[in-house]
Structures are given as C-alpha cells and as structure tokens.
C-alpha positions in Angstrom: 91.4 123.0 178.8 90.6 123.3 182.0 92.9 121.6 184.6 90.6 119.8 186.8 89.0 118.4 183.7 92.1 117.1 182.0 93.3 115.5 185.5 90.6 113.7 185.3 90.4 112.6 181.4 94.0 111.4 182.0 93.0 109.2 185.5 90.3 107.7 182.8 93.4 107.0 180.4 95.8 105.7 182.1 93.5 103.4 184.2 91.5 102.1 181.5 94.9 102.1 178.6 97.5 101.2 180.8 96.6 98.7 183.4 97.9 100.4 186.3 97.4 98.4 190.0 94.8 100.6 191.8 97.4 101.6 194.7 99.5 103.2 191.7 95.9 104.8 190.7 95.6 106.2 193.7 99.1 107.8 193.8 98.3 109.8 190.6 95.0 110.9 191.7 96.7 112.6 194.7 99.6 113.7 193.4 97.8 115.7 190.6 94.9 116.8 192.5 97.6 118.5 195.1 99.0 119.7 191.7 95.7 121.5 190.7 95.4 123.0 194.1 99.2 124.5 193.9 98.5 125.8 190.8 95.1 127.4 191.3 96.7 129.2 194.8 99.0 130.7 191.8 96.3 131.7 189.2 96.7 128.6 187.0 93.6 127.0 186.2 94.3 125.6 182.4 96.6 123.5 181.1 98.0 126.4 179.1 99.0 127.7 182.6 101.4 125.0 183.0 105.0 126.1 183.0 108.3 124.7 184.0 108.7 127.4 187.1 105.5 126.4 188.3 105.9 123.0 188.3 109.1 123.7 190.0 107.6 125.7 192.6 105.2 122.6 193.2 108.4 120.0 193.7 110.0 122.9 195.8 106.9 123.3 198.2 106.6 119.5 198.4 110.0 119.3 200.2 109.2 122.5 202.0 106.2 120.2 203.8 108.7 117.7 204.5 107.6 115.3 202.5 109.9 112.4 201.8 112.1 112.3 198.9 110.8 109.2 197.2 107.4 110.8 197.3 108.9 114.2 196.0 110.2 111.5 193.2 106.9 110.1 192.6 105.0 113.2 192.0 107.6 114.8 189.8 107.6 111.1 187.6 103.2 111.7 187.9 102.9 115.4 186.4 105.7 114.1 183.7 103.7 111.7 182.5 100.5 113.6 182.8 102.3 116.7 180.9 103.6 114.0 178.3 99.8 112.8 177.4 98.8 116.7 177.2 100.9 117.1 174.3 100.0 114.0 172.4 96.8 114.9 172.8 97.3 118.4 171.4 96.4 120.2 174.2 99.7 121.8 175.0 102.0 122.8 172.1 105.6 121.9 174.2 105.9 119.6 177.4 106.7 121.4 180.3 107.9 119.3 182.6 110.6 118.2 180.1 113.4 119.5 182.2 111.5 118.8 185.8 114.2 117.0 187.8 113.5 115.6 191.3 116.1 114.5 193.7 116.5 110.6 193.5 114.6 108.4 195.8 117.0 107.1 198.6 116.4 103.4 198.1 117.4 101.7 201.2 118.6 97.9 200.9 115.2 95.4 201.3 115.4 92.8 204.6 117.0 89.9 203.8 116.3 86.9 205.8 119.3 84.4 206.6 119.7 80.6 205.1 119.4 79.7 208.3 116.6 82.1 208.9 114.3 81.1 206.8 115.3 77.2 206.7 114.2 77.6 210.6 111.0 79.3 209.7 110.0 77.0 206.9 110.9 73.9 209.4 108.7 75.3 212.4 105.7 75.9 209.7 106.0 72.3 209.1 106.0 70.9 212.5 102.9 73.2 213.1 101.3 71.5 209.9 102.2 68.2 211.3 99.0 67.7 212.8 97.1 68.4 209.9 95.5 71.6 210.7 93.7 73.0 207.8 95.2 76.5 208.8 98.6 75.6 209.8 98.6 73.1 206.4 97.5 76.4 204.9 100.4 78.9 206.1 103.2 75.7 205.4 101.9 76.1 202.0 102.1 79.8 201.6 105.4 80.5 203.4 106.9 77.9 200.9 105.6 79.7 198.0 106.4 83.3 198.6 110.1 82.0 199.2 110.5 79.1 196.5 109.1 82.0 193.8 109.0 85.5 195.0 105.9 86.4 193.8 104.4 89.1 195.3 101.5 88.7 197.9 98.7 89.9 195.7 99.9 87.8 193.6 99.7 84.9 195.8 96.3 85.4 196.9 95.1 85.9 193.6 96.0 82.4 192.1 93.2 80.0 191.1 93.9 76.6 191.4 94.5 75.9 188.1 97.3 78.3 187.8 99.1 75.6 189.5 101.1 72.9 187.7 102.1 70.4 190.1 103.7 68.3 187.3 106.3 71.0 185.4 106.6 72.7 188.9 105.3 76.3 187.7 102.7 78.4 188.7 100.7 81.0 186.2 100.9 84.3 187.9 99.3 87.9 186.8 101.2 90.7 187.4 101.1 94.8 187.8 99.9 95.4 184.7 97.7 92.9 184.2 101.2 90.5 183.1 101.4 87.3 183.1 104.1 85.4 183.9 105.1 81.4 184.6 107.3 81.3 187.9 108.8 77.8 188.9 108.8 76.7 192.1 110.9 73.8 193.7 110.0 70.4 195.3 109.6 71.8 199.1 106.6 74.0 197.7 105.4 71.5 195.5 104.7 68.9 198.7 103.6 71.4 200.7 100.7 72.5 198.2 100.1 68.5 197.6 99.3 68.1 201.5 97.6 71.8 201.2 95.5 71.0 198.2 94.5 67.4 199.0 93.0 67.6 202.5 93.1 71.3 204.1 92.3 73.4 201.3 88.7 71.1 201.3 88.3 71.7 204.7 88.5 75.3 204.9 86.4 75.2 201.6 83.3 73.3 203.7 83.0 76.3 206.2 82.4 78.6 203.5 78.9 80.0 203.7 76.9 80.0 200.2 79.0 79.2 197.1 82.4 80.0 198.7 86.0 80.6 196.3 85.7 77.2 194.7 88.7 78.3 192.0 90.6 80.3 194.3 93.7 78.8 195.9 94.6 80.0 198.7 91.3 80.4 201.3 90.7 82.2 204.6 89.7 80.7 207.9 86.0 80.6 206.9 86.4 79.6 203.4 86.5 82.9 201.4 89.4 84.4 199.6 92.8 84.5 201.7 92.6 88.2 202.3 96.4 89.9 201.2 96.4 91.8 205.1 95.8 88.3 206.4 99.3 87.0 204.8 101.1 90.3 206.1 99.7 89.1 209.4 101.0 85.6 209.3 104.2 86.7 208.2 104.8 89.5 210.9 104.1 86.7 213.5 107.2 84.6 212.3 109.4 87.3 211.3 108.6 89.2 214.7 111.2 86.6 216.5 113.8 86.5 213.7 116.5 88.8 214.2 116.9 91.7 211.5 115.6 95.0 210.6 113.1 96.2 207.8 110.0 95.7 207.3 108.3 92.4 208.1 105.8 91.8 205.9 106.2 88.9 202.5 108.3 91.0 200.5 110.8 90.2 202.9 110.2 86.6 201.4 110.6 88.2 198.0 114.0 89.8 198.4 115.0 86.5 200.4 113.9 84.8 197.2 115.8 87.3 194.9 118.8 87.8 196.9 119.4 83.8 197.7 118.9 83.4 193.9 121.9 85.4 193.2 123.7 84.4 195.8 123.5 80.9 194.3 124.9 82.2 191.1 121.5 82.5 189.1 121.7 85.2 185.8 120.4 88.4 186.6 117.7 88.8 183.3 116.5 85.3 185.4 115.7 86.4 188.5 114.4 89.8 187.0 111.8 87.7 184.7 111.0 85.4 188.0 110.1 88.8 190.0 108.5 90.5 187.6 110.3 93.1 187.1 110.1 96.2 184.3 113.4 97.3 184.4 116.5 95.2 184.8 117.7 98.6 187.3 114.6 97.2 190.0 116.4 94.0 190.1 119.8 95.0 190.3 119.0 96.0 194.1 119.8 92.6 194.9 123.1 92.6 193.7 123.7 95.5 196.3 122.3 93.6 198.9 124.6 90.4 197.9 127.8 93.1 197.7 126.8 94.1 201.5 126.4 90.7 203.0 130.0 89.6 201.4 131.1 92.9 203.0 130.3 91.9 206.2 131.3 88.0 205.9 134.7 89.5 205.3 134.5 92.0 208.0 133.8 89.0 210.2 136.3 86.3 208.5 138.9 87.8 207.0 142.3 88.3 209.1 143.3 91.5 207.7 139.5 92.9 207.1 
C-alpha cells in the first residue's frame, strides 16, 4: 500500500473512530506527512518500506532540526499508533515501531496563581461588575468558573445554557473526545452566573445581529459565541499584573483549580475526574507542583531550612 494513501485512510480513521480534538488532528497530519517525506528522500514509498532503522533515522533527524523534545515525543507516539493500525488492518505483517523509543517530554511545572492571587483577581472582577456592565458582568462570570471548576477554555465557551444547573451547583461539560462530564462548581460561581445570566447575558444577546447564540452561554461583545482567543485575552490582561511566570492564558486558572484542590486535601481520582483527565499520570503534575510550593514555604519558614 502506498504510504501517502494509508496516511491518509488512517487521518479518516482516527478522526471519524476516535474523536480526536481537531488541534490533535492537526498534529498527526504533520507529523506523518513529514514522515512520508523522510522516507521517500530514502526510497520508501509503501508501507512495506517501513522499518525500525528508518523510523529511527526519522526521530534522529527530528532532533538534528532542533526540534523540541516534546515534539520529538509526539511524533514518535503519532507513527506508533499509525504503525499499530497498519497491522490490524493487515497491511503490515509485524509493527515496526514496536521498539521506537523517544526521549521523554521535559514537562515543566504549570503556573500556579497564589490564594491571595487569585482572591485579588476574582475581587477586582467583581468591583468592575459592580456597575452592571454586561461585559464586565460577563468576565466576573467567566473568571469564577474557570477557577471554581477547571474546565478547560473550549470547554467554557462551548457550554449551552442548559448545561448549567444552578440548583445541584454542576455544570454538563464535553470533553476531548467528545466526553462528557458533570463538574461542580461552588457558591462564588453560582452568584456570579445568577447576576450573569439574569440581566447581562440578555443584553449582550439584544446586539446580536439576525438569530444570534440564543443556547450558548457565554456571548461576545456583539452577541455571538464568546470566541476561546477572546478569554485568552481577558485572562492575559489580569494575569499581566500578577506576579509569576508561565504562560498566562486560562489554563493557568486550571492548574490554580487543580493545584488548590489538592492543596486542600481533595483525593487525587477527584480532581483527575473534575479535570478531565485520561490518565491518573496527567494529574499527578499537580502533586509536584504542591511538593514545590511546600519546598519553598519551608525554605522561607523553617529555622534550620
């Protein structure tokens, strides 16, 4: 079988059987089409061509470029599972990339925002909502959320209104893989959605030209869908002025949520089925990033630190 044809027969498969977020999509698609290229340079042009060297040649060139060792990761984990499918398929008689080994992604620890971090942020969104602009009521509502469940912010903007249940204090979230998931939230988030939903939400719905996003929750200036690159705005704003490194966007909110979770003595399986999370080893990055802020409480604290 030809190798350009089977890359593409398995981007059919795994976007149509397994649910995969378009970014992840994308990965794939780039990772095996820079696979198809290596191996053409070296006369492979069918999957029969496929060996272990080769492959290995490929991971070897990709560090070679300089290319960063989580990506490295990423395409060895791609032309694994793309190998994988080949043989259940019965297009290749033995998997090749059995024995592929990539060096481990360095994973370094997520932003963290402090108590009194976010408590500042949280009350500063609430003074600016004060007044009762529809936007300002709008981002109280948001910043409350993303903390008081870290869910992530396609997540957020893709919740309907009815995914909310102001009552039981849960919200109905789909995740990667099309999962769905109940997240509760606390009473902080609940009030803020109640002043959201009750009077701003209407007025940003009323500039909405034509039929507008009458189910959708969360809604941009004009009355559309909340866009996700507008939240990454509106968090970068706030967390421009707090002090800390990392990334600013709301997955700082999301390890803030994690990390404050187990701080507070919450079960681990817990705040992995809150998040989200596949594997129990995604979620057990938080723990690290507890370990290090003890560290450096008793760095400060402790006499003979």
């Amino acid at each position: 079988m030809r190798l350009e044809t089977a890359i593409a027969s398995y981007g059919e498969h795994v976007a149509v059987e397994r649910g995969y977020s378009a970014h992840t999509l994308k990965a794939y698609d780039s990772d095996l089409a820079d696979l198809r290229v290596f191996a053409a340079g070296h006369g492979a042009v069918d999957t029969d061509d496929l060996t272990l060297p080769l492959l290995r040649d490929w991971l070897w060139s990709s560090t070679q470029q300089g290319l960063a060792r989580s990506t490295i990761a990423r395409r060895a984990a791609s032309v694994r599972g793309f190998t994988a499918w080949l043989v259940r398929i019965g297009r290749l008689p033995v998997d090749p990339a059995v024995r592929l080994r990539a060096p481990q992604a360095q994973r370094p620890l997520p932003r963290v925002i402090t108590d009194d971090g976010i408590r500042g942020i949280l009350d500063t969104a609430a003074e600016r909502a004060a007044d009762g602009d529809p936007v300002a009521v709008r981002d109280r509502a948001i910043l409350e959320l993303l903390y008081g469940t870290g869910i992530r912010v396609s997540e957020l903007t893709g919740l309907a209104v009815d995914d909310v249940d102001l009552d039981r204090l849960v919200v109905r979230v789909l995740g990667k893989g099309s999962k769905e998931r109940v997240v509760p939230f606390g009473v902080p988030a609940r009030d803020a959605l109640v002043g959201y939903m009750q009077n701003a939400r209407r007025a940003l719905l009323a500039r909405a030209t034509g039929a507008g996003r009458a189910g959708t929750l969360f809604l941009g200036a004009r009355g559309g869908a909340l866009d996700p690159r507008a939240v990454y705005r509106i968090v970068a704003g706030i967390l421009a002025d707090i002090p800390g490194s990392g990334p600013s966007g709301p997955h700082a909110f999301r390890h803030t949520a994690a990390t404050h979770l187990l701080d507070g003595g919450a079960d681990l399986r817990a705040v992995q089925e809150m998040l989200g999370h596949a594997s129990l080893g995604t979620t057990q990055i938080y723990t690290h990033v507890s370990t290090e802020r003890l560290r450096d409480s008793y760095r400060l604290a402790h006499p003979r630190a």
